[in-house]
BALOBA-1460 file (C-alpha; in Angstrom, 3 decimals):
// residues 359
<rec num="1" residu="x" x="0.000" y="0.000" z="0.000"/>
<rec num="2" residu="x" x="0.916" y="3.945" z="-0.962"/>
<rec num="3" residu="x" x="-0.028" y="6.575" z="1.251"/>
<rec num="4" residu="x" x="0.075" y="10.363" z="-0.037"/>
<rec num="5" residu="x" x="-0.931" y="13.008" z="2.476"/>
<rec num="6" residu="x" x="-2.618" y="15.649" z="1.544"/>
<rec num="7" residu="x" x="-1.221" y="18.849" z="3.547"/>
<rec num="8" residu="x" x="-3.430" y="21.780" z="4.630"/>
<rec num="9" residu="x" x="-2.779" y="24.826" z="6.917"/>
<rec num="10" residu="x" x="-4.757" y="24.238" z="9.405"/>
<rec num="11" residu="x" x="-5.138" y="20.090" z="8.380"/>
<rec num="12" residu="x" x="-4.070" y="16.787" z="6.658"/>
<rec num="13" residu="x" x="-5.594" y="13.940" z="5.358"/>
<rec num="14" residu="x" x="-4.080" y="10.714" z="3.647"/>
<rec num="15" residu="x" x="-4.945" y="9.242" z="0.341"/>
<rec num="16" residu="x" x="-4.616" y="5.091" z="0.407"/>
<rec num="17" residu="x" x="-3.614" y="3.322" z="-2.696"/>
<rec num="18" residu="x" x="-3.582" y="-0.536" z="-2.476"/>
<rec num="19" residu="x" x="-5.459" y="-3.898" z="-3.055"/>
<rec num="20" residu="x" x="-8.105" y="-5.028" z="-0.985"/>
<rec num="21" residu="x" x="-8.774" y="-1.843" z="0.905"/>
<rec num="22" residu="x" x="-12.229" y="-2.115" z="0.755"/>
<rec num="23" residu="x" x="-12.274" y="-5.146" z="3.133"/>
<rec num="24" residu="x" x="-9.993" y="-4.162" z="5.684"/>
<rec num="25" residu="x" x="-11.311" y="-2.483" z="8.536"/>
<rec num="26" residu="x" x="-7.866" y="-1.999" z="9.924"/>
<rec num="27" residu="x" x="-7.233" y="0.613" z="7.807"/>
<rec num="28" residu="x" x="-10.902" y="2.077" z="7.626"/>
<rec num="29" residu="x" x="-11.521" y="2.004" z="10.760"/>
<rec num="30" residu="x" x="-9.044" y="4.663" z="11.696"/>
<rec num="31" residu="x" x="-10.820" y="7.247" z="10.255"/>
<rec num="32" residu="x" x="-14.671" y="6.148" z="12.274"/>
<rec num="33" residu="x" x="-14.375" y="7.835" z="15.628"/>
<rec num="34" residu="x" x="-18.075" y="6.729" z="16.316"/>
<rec num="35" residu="x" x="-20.489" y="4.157" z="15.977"/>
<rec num="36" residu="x" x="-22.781" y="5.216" z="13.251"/>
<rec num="37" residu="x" x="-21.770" y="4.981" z="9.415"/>
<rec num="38" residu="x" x="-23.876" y="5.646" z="6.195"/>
<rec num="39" residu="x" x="-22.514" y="4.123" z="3.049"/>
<rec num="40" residu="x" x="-24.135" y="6.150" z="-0.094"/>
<rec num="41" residu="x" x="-23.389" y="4.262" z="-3.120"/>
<rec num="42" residu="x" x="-25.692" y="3.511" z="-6.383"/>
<rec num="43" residu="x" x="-26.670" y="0.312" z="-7.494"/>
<rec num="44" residu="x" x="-24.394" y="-0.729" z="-10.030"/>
<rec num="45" residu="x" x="-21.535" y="-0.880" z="-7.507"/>
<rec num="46" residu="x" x="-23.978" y="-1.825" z="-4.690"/>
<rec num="47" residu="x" x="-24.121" y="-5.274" z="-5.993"/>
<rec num="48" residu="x" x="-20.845" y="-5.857" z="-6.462"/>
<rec num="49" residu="x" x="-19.025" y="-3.873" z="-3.774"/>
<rec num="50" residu="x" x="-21.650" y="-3.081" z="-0.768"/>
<rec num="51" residu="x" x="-21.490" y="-6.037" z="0.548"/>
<rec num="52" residu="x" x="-18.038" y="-6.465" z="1.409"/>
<rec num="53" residu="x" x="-17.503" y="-3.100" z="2.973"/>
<rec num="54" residu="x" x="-20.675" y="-3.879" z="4.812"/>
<rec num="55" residu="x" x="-19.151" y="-7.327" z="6.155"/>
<rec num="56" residu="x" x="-16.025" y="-5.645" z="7.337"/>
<rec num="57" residu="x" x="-17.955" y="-2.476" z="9.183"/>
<rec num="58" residu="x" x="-20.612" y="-4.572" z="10.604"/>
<rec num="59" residu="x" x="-18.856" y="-5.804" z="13.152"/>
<rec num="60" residu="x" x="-17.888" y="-3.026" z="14.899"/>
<rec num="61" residu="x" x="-20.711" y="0.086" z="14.042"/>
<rec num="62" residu="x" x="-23.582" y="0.563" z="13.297"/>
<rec num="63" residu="x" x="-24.485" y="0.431" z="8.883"/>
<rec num="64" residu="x" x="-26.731" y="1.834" z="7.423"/>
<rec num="65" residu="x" x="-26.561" y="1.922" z="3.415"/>
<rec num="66" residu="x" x="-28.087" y="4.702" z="1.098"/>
<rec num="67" residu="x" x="-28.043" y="3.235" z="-2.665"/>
<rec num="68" residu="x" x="-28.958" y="5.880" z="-5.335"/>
<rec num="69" residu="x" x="-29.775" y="5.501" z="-9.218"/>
<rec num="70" residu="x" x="-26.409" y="5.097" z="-11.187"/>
<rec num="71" residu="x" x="-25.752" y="7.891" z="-13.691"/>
<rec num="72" residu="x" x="-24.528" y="11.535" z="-14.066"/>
<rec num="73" residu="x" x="-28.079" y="12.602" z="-14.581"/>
<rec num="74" residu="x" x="-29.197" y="11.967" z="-11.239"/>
<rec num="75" residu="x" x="-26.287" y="13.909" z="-8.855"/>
<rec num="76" residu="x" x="-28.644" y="16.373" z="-8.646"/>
<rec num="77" residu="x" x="-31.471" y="17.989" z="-5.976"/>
<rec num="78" residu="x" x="-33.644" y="14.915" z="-5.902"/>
<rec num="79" residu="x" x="-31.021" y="12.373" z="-5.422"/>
<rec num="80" residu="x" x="-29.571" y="15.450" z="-2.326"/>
<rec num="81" residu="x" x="-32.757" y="15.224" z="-0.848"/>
<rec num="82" residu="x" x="-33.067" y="11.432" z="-0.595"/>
<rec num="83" residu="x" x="-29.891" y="11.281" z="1.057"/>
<rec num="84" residu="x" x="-30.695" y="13.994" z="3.840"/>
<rec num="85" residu="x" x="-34.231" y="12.175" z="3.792"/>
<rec num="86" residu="x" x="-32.810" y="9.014" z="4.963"/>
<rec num="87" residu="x" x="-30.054" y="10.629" z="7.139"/>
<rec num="88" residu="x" x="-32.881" y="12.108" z="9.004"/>
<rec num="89" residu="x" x="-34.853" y="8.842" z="9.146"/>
<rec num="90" residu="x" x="-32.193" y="7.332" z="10.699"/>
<rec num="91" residu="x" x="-31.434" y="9.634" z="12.918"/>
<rec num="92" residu="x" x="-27.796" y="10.290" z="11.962"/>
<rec num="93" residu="x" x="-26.301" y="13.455" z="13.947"/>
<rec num="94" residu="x" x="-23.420" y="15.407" z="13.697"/>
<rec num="95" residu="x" x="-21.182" y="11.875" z="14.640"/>
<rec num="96" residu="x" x="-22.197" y="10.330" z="11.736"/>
<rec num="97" residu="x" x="-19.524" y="8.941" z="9.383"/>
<rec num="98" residu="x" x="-20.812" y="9.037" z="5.313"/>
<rec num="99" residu="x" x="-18.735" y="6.597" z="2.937"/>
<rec num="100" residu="x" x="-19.073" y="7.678" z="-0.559"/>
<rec num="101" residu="x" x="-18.727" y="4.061" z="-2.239"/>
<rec num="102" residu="x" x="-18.986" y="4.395" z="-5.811"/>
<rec num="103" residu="x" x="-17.406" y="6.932" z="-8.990"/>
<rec num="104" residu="x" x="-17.397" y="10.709" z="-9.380"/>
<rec num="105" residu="x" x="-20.734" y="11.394" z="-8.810"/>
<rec num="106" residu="x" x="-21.129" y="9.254" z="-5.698"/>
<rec num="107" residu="x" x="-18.299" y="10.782" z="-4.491"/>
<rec num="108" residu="x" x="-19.502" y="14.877" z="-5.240"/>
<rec num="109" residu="x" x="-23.213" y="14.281" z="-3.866"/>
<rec num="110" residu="x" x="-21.788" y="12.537" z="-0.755"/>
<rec num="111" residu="x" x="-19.258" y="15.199" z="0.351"/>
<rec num="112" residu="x" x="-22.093" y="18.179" z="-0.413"/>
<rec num="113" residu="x" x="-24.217" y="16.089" z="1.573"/>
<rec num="114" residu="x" x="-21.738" y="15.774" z="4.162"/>
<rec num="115" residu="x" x="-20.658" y="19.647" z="3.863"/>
<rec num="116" residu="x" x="-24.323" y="20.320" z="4.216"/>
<rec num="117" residu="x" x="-26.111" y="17.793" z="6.626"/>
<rec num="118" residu="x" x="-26.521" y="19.654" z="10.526"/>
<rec num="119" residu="x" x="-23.538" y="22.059" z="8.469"/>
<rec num="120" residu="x" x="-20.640" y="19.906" z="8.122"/>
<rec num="121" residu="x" x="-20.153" y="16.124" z="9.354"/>
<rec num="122" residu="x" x="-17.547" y="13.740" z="8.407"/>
<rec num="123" residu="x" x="-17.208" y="11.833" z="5.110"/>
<rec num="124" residu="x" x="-15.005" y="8.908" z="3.845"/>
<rec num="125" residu="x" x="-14.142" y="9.073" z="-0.110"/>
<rec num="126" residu="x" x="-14.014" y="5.425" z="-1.218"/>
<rec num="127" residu="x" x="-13.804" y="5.813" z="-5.205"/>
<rec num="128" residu="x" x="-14.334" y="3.164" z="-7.210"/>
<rec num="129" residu="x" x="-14.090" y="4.204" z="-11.126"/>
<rec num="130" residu="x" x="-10.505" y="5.301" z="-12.117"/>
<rec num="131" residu="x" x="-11.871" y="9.011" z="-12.798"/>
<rec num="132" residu="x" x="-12.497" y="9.049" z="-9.453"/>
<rec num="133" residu="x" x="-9.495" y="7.840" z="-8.015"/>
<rec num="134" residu="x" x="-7.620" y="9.922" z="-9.536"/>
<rec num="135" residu="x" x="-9.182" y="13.081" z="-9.733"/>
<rec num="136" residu="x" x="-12.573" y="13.663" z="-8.615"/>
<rec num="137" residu="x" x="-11.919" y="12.247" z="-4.768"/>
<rec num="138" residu="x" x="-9.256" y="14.442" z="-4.449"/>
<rec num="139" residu="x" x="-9.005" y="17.589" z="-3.499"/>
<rec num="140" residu="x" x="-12.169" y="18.509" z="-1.523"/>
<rec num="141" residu="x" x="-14.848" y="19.876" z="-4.212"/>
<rec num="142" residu="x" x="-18.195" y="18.822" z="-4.029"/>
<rec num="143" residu="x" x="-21.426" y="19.607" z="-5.777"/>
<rec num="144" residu="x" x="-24.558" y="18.700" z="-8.090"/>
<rec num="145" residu="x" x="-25.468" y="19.836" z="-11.416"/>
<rec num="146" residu="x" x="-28.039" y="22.221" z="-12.203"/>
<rec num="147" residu="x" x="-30.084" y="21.865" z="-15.669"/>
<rec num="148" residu="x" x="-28.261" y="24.292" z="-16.700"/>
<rec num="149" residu="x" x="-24.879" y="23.653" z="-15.440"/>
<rec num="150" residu="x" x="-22.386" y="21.296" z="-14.194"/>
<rec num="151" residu="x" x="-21.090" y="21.314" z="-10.893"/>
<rec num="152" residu="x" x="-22.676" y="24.364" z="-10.263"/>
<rec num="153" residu="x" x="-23.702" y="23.937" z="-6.443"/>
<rec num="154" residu="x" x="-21.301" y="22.793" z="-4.423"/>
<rec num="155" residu="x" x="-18.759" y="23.650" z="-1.446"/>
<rec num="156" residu="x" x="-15.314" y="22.929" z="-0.754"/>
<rec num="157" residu="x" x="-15.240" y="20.193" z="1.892"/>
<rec num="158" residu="x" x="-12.486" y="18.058" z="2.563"/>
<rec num="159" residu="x" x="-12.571" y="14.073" z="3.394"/>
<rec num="160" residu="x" x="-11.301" y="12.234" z="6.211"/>
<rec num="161" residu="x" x="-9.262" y="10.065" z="4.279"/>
<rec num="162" residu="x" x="-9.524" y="8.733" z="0.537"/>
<rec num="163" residu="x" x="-9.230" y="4.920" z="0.605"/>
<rec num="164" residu="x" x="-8.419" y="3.813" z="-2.968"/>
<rec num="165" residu="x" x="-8.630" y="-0.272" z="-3.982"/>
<rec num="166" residu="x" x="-7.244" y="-1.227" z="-7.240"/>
<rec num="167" residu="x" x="-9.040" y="-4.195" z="-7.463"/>
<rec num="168" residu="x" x="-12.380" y="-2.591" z="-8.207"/>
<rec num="169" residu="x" x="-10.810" y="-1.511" z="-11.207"/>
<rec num="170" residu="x" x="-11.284" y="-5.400" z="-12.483"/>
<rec num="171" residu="x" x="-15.332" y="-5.063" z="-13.074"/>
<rec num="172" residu="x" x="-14.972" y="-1.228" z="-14.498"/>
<rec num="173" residu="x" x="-16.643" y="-1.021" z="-18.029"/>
<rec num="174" residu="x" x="-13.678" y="-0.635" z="-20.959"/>
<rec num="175" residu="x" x="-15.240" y="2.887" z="-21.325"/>
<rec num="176" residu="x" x="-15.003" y="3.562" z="-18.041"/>
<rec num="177" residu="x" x="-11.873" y="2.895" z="-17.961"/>
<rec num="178" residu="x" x="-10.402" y="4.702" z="-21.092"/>
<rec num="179" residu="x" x="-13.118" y="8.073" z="-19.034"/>
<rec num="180" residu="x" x="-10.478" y="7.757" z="-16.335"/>
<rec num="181" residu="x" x="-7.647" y="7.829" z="-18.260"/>
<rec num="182" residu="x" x="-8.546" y="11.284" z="-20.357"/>
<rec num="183" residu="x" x="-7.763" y="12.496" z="-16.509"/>
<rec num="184" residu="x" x="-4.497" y="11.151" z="-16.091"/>
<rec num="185" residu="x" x="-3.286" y="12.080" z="-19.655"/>
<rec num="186" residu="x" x="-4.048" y="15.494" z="-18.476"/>
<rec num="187" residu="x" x="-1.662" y="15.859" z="-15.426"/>
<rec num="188" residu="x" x="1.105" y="15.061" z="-18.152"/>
<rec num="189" residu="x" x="-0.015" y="18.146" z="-20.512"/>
<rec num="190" residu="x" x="-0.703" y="20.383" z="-16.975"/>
<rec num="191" residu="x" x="2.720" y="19.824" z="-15.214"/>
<rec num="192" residu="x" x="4.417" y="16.338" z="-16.014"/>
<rec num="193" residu="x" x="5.882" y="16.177" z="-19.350"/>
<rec num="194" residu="x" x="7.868" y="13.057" z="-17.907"/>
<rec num="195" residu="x" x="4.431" y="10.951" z="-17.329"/>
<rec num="196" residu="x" x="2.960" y="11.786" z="-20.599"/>
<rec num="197" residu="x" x="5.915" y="10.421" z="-21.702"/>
<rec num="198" residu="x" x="5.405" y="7.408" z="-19.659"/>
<rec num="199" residu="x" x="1.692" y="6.933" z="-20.832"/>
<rec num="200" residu="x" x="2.834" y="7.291" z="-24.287"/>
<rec num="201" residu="x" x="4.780" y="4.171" z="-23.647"/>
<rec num="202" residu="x" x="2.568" y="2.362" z="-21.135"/>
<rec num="203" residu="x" x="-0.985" y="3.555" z="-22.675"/>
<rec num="204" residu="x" x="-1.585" y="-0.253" z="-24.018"/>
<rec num="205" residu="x" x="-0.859" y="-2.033" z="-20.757"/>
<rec num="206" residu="x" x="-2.949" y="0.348" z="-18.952"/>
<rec num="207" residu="x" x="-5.817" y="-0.573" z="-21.509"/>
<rec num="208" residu="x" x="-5.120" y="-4.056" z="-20.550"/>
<rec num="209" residu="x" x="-5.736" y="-2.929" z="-16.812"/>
<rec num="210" residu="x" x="-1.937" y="-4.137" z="-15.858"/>
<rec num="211" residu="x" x="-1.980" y="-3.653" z="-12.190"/>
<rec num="212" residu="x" x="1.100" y="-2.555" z="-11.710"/>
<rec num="213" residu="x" x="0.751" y="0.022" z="-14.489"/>
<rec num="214" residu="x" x="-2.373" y="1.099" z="-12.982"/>
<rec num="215" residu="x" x="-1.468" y="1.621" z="-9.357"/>
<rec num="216" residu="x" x="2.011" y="3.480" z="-10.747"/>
<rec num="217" residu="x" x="-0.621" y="5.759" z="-13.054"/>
<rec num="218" residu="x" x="-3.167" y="6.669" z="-9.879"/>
<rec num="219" residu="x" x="-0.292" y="7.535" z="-7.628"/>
<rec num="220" residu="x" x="1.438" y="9.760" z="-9.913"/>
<rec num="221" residu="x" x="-1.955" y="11.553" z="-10.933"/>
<rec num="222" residu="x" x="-2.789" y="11.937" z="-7.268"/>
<rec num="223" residu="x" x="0.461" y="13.270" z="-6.681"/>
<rec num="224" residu="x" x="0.307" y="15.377" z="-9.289"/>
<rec num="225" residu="x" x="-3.154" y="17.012" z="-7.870"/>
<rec num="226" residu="x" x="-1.881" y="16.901" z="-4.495"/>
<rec num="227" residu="x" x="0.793" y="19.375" z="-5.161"/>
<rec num="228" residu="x" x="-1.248" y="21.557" z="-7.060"/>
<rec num="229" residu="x" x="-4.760" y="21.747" z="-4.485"/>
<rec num="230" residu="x" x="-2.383" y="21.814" z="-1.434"/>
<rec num="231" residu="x" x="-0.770" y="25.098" z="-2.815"/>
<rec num="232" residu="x" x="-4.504" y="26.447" z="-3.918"/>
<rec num="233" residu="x" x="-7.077" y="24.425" z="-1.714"/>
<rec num="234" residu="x" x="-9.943" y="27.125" z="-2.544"/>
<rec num="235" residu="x" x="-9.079" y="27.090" z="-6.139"/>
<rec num="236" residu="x" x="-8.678" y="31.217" z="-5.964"/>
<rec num="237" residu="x" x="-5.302" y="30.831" z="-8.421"/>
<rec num="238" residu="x" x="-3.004" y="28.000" z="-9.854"/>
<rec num="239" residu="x" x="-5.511" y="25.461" z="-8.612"/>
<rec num="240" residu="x" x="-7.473" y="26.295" z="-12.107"/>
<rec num="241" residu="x" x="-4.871" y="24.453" z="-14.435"/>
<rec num="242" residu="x" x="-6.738" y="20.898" z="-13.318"/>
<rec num="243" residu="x" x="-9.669" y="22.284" z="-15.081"/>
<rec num="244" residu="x" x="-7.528" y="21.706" z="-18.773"/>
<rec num="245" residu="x" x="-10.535" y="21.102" z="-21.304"/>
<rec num="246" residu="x" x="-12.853" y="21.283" z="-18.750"/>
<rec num="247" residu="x" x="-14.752" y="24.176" z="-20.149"/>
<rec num="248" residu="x" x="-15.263" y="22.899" z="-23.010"/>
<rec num="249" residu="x" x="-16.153" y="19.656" z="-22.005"/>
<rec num="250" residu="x" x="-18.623" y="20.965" z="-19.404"/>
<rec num="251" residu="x" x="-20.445" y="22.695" z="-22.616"/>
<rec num="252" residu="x" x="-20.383" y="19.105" z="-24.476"/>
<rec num="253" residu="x" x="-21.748" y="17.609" z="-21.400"/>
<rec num="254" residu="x" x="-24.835" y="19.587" z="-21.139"/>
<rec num="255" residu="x" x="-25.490" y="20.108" z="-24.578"/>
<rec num="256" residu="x" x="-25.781" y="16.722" z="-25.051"/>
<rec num="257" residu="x" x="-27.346" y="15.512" z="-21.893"/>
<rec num="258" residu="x" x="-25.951" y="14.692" z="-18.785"/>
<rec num="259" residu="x" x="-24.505" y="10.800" z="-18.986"/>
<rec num="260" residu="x" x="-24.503" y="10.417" z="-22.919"/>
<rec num="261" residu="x" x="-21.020" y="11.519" z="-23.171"/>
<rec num="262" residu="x" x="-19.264" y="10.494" z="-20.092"/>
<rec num="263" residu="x" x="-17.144" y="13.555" z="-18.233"/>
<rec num="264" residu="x" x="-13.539" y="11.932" z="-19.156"/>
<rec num="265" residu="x" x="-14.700" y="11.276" z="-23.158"/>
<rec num="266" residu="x" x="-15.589" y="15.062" z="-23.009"/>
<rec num="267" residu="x" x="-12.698" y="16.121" z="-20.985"/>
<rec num="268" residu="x" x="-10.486" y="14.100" z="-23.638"/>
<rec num="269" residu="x" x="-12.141" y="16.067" z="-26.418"/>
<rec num="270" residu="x" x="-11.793" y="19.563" z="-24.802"/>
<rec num="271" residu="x" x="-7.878" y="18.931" z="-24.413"/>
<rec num="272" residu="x" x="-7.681" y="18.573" z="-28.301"/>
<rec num="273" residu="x" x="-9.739" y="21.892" z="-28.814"/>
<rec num="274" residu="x" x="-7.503" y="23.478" z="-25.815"/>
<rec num="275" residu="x" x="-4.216" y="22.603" z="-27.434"/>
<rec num="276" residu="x" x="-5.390" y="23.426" z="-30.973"/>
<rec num="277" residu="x" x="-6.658" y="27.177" z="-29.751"/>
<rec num="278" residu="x" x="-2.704" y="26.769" z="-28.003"/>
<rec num="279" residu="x" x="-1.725" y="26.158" z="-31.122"/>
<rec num="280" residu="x" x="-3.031" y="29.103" z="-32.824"/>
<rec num="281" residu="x" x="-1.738" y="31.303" z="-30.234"/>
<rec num="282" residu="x" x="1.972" y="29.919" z="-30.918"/>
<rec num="283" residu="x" x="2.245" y="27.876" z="-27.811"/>
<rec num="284" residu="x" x="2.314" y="24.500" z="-28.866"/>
<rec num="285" residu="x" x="3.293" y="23.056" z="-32.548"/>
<rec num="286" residu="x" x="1.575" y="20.714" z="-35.527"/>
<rec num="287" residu="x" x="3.518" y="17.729" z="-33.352"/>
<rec num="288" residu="x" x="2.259" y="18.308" z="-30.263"/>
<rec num="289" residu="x" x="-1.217" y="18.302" z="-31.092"/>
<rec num="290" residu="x" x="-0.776" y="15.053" z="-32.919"/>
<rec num="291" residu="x" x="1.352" y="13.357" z="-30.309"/>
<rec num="292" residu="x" x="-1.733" y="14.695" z="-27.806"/>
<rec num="293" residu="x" x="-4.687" y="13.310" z="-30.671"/>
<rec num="294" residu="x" x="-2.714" y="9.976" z="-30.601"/>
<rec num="295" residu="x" x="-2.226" y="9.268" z="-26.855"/>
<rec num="296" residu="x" x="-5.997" y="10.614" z="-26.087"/>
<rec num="297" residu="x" x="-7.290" y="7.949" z="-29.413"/>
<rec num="298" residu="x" x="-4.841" y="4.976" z="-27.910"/>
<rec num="299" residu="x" x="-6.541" y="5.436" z="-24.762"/>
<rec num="300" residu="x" x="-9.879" y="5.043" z="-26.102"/>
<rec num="301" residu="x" x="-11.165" y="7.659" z="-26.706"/>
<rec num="302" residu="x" x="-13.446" y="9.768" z="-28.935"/>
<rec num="303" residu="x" x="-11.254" y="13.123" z="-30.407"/>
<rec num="304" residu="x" x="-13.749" y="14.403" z="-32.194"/>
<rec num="305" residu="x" x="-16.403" y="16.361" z="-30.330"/>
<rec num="306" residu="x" x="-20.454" y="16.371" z="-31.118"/>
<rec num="307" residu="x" x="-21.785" y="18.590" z="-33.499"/>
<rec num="308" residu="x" x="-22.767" y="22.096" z="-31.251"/>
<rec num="309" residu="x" x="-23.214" y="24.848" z="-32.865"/>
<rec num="310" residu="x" x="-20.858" y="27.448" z="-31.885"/>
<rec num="311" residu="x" x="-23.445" y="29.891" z="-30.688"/>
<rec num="312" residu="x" x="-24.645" y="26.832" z="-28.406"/>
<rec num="313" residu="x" x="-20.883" y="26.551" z="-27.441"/>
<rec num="314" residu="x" x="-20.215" y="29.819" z="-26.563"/>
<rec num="315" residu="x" x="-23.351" y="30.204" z="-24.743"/>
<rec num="316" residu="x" x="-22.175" y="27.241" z="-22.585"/>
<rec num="317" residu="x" x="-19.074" y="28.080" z="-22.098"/>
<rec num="318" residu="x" x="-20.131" y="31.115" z="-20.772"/>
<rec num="319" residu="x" x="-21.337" y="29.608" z="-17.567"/>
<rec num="320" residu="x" x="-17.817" y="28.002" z="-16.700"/>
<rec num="321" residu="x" x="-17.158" y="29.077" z="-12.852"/>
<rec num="322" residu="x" x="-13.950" y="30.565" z="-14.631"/>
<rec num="323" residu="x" x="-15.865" y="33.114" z="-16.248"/>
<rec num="324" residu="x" x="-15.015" y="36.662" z="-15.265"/>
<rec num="325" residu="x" x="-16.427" y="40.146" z="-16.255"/>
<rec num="326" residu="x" x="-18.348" y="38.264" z="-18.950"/>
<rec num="327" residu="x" x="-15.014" y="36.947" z="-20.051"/>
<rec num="328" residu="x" x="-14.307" y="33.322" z="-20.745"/>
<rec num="329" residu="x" x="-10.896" y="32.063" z="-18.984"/>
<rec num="330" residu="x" x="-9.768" y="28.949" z="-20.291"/>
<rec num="331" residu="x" x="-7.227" y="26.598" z="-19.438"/>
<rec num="332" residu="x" x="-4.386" y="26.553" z="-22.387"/>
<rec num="333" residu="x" x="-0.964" y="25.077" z="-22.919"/>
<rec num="334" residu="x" x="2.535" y="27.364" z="-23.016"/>
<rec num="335" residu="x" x="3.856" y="23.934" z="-23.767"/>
<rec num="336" residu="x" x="4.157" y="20.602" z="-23.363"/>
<rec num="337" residu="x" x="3.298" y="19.680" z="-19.725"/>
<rec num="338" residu="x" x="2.767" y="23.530" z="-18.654"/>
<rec num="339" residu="x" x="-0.679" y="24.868" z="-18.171"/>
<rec num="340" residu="x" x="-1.916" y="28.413" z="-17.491"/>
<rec num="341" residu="x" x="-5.311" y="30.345" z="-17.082"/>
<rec num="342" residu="x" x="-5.566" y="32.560" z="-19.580"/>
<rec num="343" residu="x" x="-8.237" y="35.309" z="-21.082"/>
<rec num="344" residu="x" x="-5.799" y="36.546" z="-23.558"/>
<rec num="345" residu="x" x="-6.585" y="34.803" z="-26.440"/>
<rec num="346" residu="x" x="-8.032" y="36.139" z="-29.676"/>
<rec num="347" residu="x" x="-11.719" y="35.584" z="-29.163"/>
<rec num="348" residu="x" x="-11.928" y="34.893" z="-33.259"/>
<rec num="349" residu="x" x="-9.554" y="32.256" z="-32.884"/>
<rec num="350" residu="x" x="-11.763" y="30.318" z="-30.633"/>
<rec num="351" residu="x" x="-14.961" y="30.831" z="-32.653"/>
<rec num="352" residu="x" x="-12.487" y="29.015" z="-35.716"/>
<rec num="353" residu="x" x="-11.589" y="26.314" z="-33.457"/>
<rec num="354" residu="x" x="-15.763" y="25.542" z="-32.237"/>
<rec num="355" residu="x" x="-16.831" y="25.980" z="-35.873"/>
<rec num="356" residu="x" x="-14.303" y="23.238" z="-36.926"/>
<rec num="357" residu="x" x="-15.366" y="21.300" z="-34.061"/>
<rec num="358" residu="x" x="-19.141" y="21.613" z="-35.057"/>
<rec num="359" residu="x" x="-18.425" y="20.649" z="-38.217"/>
């Protein structure tokens, strides 16, 4: 087992990275100061995964488990309100424990929850997709999406403890899989020109879920994000580079319905439209965009994004939390494996970019 620590001012809290986690209560049960413990999971991973964790808490606390639908299109006010529904049935207080079993939007909904519920309890980030181990459970945001908006609710809470098991990765989708990895290609472009070099190489064995590939890829991407949210925890300055074809993934995530393009496929896109709009601006050359196309297609995944019309895009885009003064800040390359937030780019240059990208 790997531990990283994640380093605050005024706290710290350690990120696990190992096999079998999810059954040993050794470890776990560090982080449970008191007897009562909701797992919130969906249930997809509920009938794989709850069990287990169940058999190993059991014996020592109190369980109770909250399953929700699976799917981005339900981390939203309804699915909120059915966890603080049952939190209340149960009577959980402010000693509760939540354990956020499950991907990224298990993970987001259970820390608001916890953020929220009698205004702040504890919560346990157990991801289970490799998005979510190495990004989304990391780091402290939380949120739901809004019809008209991703992520647009939320708070910045911080986790006990993230408790990451490899072996879940063995029943993750192939497309799940190649959603997580659009995340770790991007901590190469942000910061790590040495890993991107190392996934260039390695991309194929991580396909082929090589464990020892894998658990070398989620510690240096949780690394990676530890360095940058420990220097920027509120997100209020460098913090921002993580968000690397976010913004335009965001806009290709609502325009075409929450869930139908999963967040790393539109992520993976939105690099490719980031580095060509770098491109334009001088920052990055022909070759880089096509070693970037190449690693982001060997991972499996889409490069070409949906056809939006560039109205529809900008209109989107617009709503990014980066957005300032009615000014769109995006996330763009200086070069391979350096990122920087940037609103100096020539605004005609982006419309070229989204009208080649709707086609």
């Amino acid at each position: 087992m790997k531990t990283i620590n994640i380093q605050f001012d005024e706290r710290s809290y350690p990120i696990y990275i190992g096999e079998g986690l999810i059954s040993d209560y050794e470890l776990i049960g560090q982080h449970l100061p008191h007897k009562k413990i909701a797992i919130i999971t969906n249930d997809l991973v509920a009938d794989i995964y709850l069990a287990p964790l169940i058999n190993s808490l059991s014996p020592h606390k109190d369980v109770i488990s909250i399953i929700l639908p699976d799917g981005e299109k339900y981390k939203n006010t309804d699915s909120l309100n059915s966890i603080y529904s049952q939190l209340l049935k149960n009577k959980a207080d402010r000693n509760t424990t939540l354990i956020a079993l499950g991907g990224g939007v298990i993970g987001d909904i259970t820390g608001f929850a916890a953020a929220t519920y009698m205004r702040g309890i504890n919560f346990i980030q157990m991801p289970t997709t490799l998005l979510s181990q190495v990004d989304s459970s990391v780091g402290g945001k939380t949120g739901i999406n809004h019809p008209q908006g991703k992520n647009m609710i939320g708070a910045f809470y911080q986790p006990q403890c993230v408790i990451t098991d490899v072996n879940v990765l063995k029943t993750l989708p192939s497309r799940e899989l190649s959603a997580g990895l659009a995340e770790v290609i991007k901590y190469g472009l942000i910061r790590d020109i040495k890993f991107f070099e190392w996934l260039e190489t390695n991309i194929q064995s991580l396909i082929e879920m090589n464990p020892e590939h894998l658990s070398e890829a989620i510690l240096r991407s949780c690394q990676n994000k530890a360095d940058v949210v420990e220097a920027d925890e509120f997100e209020s300055g460098i913090r921002a580079i993580l968000n690397l074809g976010h913004t335009f993934g965001h806009a290709i995530e609502v325009a075409q319905g929450y869930g139908n393009w999963l967040h790393g496929e539109a992520v993976g896109v939105g690099m490719i439209m980031a580095a060509k709009l770098s491109q334009a601006m001088g920052w990055l050359s022909e070759a880089d965009i096509e070693r970037i196309i190449s690693l982001i297609k060997h991972a499996g995944l889409p490069t070409v994004p949906p056809n939006i019309s560039v109205d529809k895009y900008i209109e989107l885009m617009m709503l990014d939390k980066k957005t300032k003064d009615g000014k769109i800040n995006l996330v763009l390359q200086k070069s391979m494996g350096e990122a920087v937030l940037s609103d100096s780019y020539d605004p005609s240059k982006l419309r070229q970019i989204l009208e080649q990208s709707a086609h």
